[in-house]
N, C-alpha and C positions, 0 to 999 in steps of 0.2 A: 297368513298365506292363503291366495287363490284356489279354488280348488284345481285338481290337474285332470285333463281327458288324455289318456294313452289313445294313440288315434292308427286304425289300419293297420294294426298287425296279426299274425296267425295266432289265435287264443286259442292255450290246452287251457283249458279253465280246472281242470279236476274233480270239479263239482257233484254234484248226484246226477243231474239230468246230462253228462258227461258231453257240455254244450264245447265246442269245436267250429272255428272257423273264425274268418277275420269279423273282426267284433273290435269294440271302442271299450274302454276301460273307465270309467271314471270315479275318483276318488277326494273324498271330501272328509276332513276331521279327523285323520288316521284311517277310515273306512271307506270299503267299496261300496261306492252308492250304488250305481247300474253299473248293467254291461249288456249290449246288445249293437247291431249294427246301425252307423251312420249316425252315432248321438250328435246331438245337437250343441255345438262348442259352450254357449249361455256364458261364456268371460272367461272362461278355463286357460288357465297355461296347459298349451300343447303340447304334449311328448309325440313328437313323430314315429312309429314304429312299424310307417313301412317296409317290407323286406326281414322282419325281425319275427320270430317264435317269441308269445307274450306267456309265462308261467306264475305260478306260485312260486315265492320263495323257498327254496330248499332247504329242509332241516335235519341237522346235527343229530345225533341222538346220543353219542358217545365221543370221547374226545379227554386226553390230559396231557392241557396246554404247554406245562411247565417241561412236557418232554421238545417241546421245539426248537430248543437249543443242543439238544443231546440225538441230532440226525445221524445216522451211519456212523455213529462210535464204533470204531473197529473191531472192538471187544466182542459186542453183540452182535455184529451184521449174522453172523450164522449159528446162530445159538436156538436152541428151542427157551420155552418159555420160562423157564424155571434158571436156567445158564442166564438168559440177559438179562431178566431183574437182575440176579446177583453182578452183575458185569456192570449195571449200571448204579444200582444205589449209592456207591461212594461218591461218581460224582454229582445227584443231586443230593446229597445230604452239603453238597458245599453248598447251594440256590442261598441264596439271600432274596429279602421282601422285592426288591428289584427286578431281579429274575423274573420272578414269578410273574411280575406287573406287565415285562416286556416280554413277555413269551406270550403270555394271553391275547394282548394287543399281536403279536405278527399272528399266533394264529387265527384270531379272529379278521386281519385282516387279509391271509392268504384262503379263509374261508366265503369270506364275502366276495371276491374275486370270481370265485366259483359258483355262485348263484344263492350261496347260505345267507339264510334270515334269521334265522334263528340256530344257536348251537347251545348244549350243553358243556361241561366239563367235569371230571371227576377230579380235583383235587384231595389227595391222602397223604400227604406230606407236608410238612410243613417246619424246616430246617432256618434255625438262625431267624427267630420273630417272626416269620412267614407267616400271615395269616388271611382267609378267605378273599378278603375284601381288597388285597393285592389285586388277586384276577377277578373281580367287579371292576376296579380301576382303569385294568392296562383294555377289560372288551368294553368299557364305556367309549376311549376313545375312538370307535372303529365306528359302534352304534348300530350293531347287530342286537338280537334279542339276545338274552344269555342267561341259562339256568344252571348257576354256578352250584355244586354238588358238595356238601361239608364229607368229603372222604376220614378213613382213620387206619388208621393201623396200631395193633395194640401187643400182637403177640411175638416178640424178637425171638431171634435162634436159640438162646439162652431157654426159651421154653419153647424150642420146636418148631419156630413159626419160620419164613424164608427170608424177612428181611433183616437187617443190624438192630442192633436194641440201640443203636445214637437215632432211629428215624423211627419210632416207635413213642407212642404214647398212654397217658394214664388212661384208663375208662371214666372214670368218673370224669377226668377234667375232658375228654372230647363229649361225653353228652351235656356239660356243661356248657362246652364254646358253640355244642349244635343248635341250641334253645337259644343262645346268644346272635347269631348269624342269621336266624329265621326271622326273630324279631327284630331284627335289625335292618333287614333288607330285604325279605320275598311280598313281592306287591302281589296281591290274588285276581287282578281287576282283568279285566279283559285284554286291556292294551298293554298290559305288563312291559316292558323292558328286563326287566330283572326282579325273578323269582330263585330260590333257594330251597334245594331235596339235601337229604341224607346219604349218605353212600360210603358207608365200610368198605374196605378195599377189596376184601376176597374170606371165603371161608378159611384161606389158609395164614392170614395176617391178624385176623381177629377172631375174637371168644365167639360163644355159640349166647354167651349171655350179651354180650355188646350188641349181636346182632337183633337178638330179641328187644333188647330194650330202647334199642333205636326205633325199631318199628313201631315200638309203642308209642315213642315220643313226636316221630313224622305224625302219627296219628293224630293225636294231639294237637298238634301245631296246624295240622292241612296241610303236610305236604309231603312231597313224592320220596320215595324210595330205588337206591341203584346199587346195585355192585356187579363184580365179574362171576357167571357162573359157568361151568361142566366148557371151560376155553378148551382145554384139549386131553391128550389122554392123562398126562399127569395130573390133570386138575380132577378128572374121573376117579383113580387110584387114590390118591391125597386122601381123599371123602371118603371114598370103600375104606380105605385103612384108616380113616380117623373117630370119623364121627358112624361106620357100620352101614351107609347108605349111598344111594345116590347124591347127586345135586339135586336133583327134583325133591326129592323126599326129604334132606336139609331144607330146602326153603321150604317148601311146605309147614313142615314141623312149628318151625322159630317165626311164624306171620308174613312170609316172603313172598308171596302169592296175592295175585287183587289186582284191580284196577290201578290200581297208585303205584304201583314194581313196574321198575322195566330192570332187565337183566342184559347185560353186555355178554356177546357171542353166541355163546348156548349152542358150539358144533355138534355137543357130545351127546344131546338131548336124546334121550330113545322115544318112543312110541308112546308112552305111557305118560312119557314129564310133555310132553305136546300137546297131549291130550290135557295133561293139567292146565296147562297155559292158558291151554284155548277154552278151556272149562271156566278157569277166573279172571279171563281177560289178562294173564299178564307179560307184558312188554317186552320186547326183544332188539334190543340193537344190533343189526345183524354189520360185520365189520371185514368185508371180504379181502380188503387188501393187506393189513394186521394178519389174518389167519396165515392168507398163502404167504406171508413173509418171513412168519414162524415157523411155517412149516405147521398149522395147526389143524386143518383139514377144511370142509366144506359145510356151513352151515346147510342145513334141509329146510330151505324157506321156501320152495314149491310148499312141500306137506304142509309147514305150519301155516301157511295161507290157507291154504285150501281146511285146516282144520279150524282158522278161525281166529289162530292167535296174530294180537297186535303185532306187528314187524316195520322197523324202520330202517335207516341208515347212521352206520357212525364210522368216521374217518380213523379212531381210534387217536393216540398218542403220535406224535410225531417220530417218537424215537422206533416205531416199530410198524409205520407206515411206509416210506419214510416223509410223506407228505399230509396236504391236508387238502386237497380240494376236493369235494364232496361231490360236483359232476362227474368227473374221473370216478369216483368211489362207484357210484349209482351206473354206471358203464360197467365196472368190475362185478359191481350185483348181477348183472344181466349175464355175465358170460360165463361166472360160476355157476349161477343155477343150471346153464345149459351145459357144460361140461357134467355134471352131476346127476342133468335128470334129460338132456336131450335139446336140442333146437329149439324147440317150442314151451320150454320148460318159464321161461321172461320176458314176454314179448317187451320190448321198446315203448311201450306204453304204460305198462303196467309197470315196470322199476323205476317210472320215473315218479307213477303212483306214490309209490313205496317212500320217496326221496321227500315229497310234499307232504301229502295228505297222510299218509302211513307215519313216518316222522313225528307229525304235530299232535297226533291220536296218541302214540306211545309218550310222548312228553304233556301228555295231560291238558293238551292246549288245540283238539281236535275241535271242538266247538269255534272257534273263532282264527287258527290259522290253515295253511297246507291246501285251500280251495280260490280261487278267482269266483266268488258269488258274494252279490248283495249283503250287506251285515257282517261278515267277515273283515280285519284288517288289512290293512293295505300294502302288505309286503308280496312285490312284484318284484320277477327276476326277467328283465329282454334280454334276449341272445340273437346278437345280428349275425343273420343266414347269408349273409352274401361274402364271405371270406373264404379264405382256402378253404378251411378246416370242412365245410359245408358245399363248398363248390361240389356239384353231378349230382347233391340230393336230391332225391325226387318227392321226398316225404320230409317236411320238417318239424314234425309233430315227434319224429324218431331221431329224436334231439341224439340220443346215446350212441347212436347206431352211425349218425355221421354227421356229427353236429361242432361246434365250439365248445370247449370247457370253463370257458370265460365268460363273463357276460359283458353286455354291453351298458348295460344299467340295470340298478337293483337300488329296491324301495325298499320301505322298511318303517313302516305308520304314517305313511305318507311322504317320508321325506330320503332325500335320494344319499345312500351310503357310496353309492359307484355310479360314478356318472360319466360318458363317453370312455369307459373300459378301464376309471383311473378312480380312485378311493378318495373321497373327500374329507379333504380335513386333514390326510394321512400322508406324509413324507416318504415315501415305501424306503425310497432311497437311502434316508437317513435310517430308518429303521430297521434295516438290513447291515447297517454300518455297526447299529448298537447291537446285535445280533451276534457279528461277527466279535464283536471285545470283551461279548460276555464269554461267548465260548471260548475265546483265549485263557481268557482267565479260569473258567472251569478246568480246561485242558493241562493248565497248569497247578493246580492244584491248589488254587486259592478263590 
């Protein structure tokens, strides 16, 4: 392939020297070679992006794909967090290997839609031969980046834990399938596509031993570390009555803290466990539309900014989003914080920060995605300004603020996932068909 010059359109670049304005783009070998005004064409296939807001691709931080078939289950629509697991585990304990492959594929492709370049997922389930590399499969074919997460769950009702003991597993045999999945699939290279973390489902589904000795084994291996922490007040309660402590001080204790952690939510966070974050660097997928859905409260990601800890963006599960597009999310960021802490609490620039570069920092991949700068990969999100959605803008750098939630094209190591507003390679239509037969079939109890 040619190399490509993105040509004349408004660059948020993200970068350190927070360079801003129309600028050319160009990218060669998966990487952005330059970026500056008027480059010089030298044979390039040209992307025209006149009229167009030129960004980093948007990244994931949290997400389980396998709930994309299980939207607005009636059970759950109004349940706090503890009622809709239980409302839902029966019907994925029905998911077969299938499932699981086409649920990743729509998500990753209603992700991509949305400007995502990269997403994570927690998979802790794994019902009827289901196994990791299911959802490796179904987000291969979309062709986003994707850091598929070996989740577990070990402790069923039968010993106190919240889920069924049919969707529960052995300890020994999940750190065995976790040593299996890593060496099998996380590429460490720069240009990764597909790397593979750890990720116990929750203090409340697994041992305090499970949890310790996964971290030892991500250690081991090189690689990252995820679960759900202090989600809301019953997850606060849970902890005091179980294990005598906080959330902050559970993870602390069992190796949970570090660079290599990111923690999904963290509403409940006090002063003290922020301070810890921000003290070991570790990661936060901050998940605003999940929270207000549950009824779970308002994450405090002013403070944790301002105190230093990692903070990104995660869409969460479908089943309790009930969507998945990550622009929309990164909009919900901005307006919670300012409901919470004031007008000026997220400016439109900064949550889109948070969405790129904050993202790529928390998924361990700050060095090389989440910036439009030299050396960095090539995953670029266009969003064309000249449609309703943006019509009266006067700023369209304040993408959040009055912008598209679409893009118009998105790159992704150079090579185009969305192109003219439509998924390459990708049927949506048909895949919305198999969508719809799966959930029949779940619905019906088979």
């Amino acid at each position: 392939m040619t190399h490509r010059l993105i040509r004349g359109g408004h660059v948020l670049s993200m970068d350190d020297a927070g360079r801003e304005g129309t600028l050319d783009v160009r990218l060669r070998g998966g990487i952005i070679e330059e970026i500056g005004p008027g480059l010089a064409a030298d044979g390039a296939e040209i992307i025209n992006a006149e009229g167009c807001l030129v960004t980093p691709g948007l990244v994931n931080t949290h997400h389980h794909m396998f709930q994309s078939l299980t939207r607005a289950v009636p059970a759950g629509q109004d349940a706090l967090l503890f009622g809709w697991l239980q409302a839902l585990y029966p019907i994925w304990g029905r998911m077969t290997p299938e499932d699981i492959r086409l649920s990743a594929k729509l998500a990753c492709a209603e992700l991509a839609l949305s400007g995502c370049s990269m997403s994570s997922d927690h998979l802790y389930l794994f019902p009827n031969g289901a196994k990791l590399e299911d959802s490796i499969e179904g987000a291969g074919e979309v062709g986003i980046r994707f850091l598929a997460t070996r989740g577990a769950m070990s402790i069923g009702e039968s010993k106190g834990g919240l889920p069924p003991d049919a969707l529960v597993e052995d300890e020994a045999a999940i750190l065995e399938d976790c040593a299996r999945v890593v060496d099998g699939f996380h590429d460490p290279s720069p240009g990764a596509l597909v790397q593979v973390g750890l990720a116990p489902c929750s203090p409340f589904s697994v041992s305090r031993e499970l949890m310790r000795d996964t971290a030892v084994l991500a250690r081991e291996k090189g690689v990252r570390l995820h679960t759900h922490l202090a989600e809301n007040d019953e997850d606060i309660a849970y902890s005091e009555a179980n294990f005598g402590c906080r959330p902050g001080q559970y993870a602390e204790e069992l190796g949970w803290v570090g660079e290599d952690v990111w923690h999904a939510h963290c509403v409940k966070l006090d002063r003290a466990e922020i301070d810890l974050f921000a003290h070991t660097k570790t990661g936060v997928a901050h998940c605003p539309c999940s929270n207000c859905r549950l009824g779970s409260g308002i994450t405090p990601i002013r403070a944790m900014r301002d105190a230093g800890v990692p903070v990104g963006l995660g869409v969460d599960g479908s089943a309790s989003n009930d969507a998945g597009n990550l622009a929309a999310e990164a909009r919900m960021a901005l307006l919670v914080a300012r409901v919470r802490d004031g007008a000026d609490a997220m400016p439109a620039r900064e949550a889109l920060e948070v969405a790129t570069r904050g993202g790529a920092e928390v998924l361990g991949r700050g060095g090389h995605l989440g910036q439009l700068a030299p050396g960095f990969r090539a995953d670029v999100a266009i969003w064309d300004m000249a449609g309703l959605e943006a019509a009266g803008n006067w700023d369209r750098a304040a993408l959040l603020l009055a912008g598209p939630t679409q893009v118009r094209d998105l790159i992704v190591e150079g090579r185009d996932v969305v192109r003219a507003g439509a998924l390459v390679g990708v049927d949506t239509r048909a895949l919305a068909q198999q969508a719809a037969a799966a959930v029949a079939r779940l619905a019906n109890g088979t």
